[in-house]
C-alpha positions, 0 to 999 in steps of 0.5 A: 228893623233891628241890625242881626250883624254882631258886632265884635265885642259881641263875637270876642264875649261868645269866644271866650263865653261860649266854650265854658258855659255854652249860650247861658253864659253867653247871654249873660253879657249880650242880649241875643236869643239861644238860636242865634247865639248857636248860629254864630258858634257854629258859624264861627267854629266855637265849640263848647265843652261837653262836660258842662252840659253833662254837669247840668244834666246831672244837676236838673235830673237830680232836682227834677227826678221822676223816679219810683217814689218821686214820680206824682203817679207812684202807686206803690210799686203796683206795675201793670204785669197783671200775670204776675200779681194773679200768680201772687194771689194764687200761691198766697190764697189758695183757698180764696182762689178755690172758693171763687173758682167753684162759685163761677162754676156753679154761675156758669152751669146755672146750678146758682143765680147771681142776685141784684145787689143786696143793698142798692138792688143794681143789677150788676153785682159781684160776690163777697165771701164771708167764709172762704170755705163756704164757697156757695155762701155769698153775699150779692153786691154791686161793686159800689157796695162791695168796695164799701165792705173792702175799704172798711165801711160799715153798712147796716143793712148788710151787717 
C-alpha cells in the first residue's frame, strides 16, 4: 500500500510548478496523478495562472477545429433549413415548380395514374420530366433509377 503523504521537495515543485504551468508541469518532476496534484493545490491554497489555460485552449482549438470545412461531416454548406432551400428552388425554377405542381394534381384527382418503374417495374415510383413544359410527359421510375439518370448514369433501356 502506497504512502499518499507529499513529501516537501514534492510540495516546494507544486509551489513553484504548479501557478505556471498548471498539473502538467507539475507532473513533469513528481510522479502523482491530475487528481491529486489538483487536491493538494487546492489544499495548499496554490492557484495557477488563467492565461496559461486560455493559451492552450487557443492552441488545441486551432489544432483541432471542427469547423465548417474542417468538420469530417461537412457537406457543403447544405444546413438543415428545408424552408430555405425550397424557397431557392422556387425563386430559381419556377417552371420545374409549375410543372411538378400540375402533375401531383393531376395524380391526387385521378386524372393520371402513377406507373411501376419503367426499368425495374417496382412499384413505388417518382416522376422524371424530360421537358418541363410538358408537365404530363413523364417518365415513371423508382428512385434507385431515377437517381441513376440524376447522377448521370446512362441506362439503355430508358435511353
Amino acid at each position: 500500500m502506497r504512502d499518499n503523504s507529499w513529501t516537501e521537495k514534492e510540495i516546494e515543485i507544486l509551489k513553484t510548478h504548479y501557478p505556471v504551468g498548471g498539473c502538467n508541469a507539475v507532473m513533469k518532476y513528481i510522479h502523482r496523478s491530475v487528481n491529486s496534484i489538483k487536491h493538494m493545490a487546492c489544499r495548499l491554497e496554490i492557484k495557477a495562472d488563467k492565461s496559461i489555460f486560455s493559451e492552450a485552449a487557443k492552441k488545441y482549438k486551432a489544432e483541432h477545429d471542427q469547423h465548417g470545412k474542417n468538420n469530417p461531416n461537412w457537406k457543403g454548406g447544405i444546413a438543415k433549413n428545408n424552408y430555405y432551400y425550397k424557397k431557392l428552388q422556387i425563386e430559381r425554377y419556377p417552371e420545374r415548380v409549375h410543372a411538378r405542381n400540375l402533375l401531383d394534381k393531376a395524380v391526387r384527382q385521378g386524372k393520371i395514374t402513377r406507373l411501376p418503374c419503367e426499368v425495374c417495374g417496382n412499384p413505388k415510383t417518382e416522376a422524371h420530366h424530360e421537358n418541363y413544359s410538358k408537365p404530363f410527359d413523364v417518365q415513371w421510375l423508382c428512385k434507385k433509377h431515377h437517381n441513376e439518370i440524376h447522377g448521370g448514369i446512362k441506362n439503355e433501356i430508358i435511353a
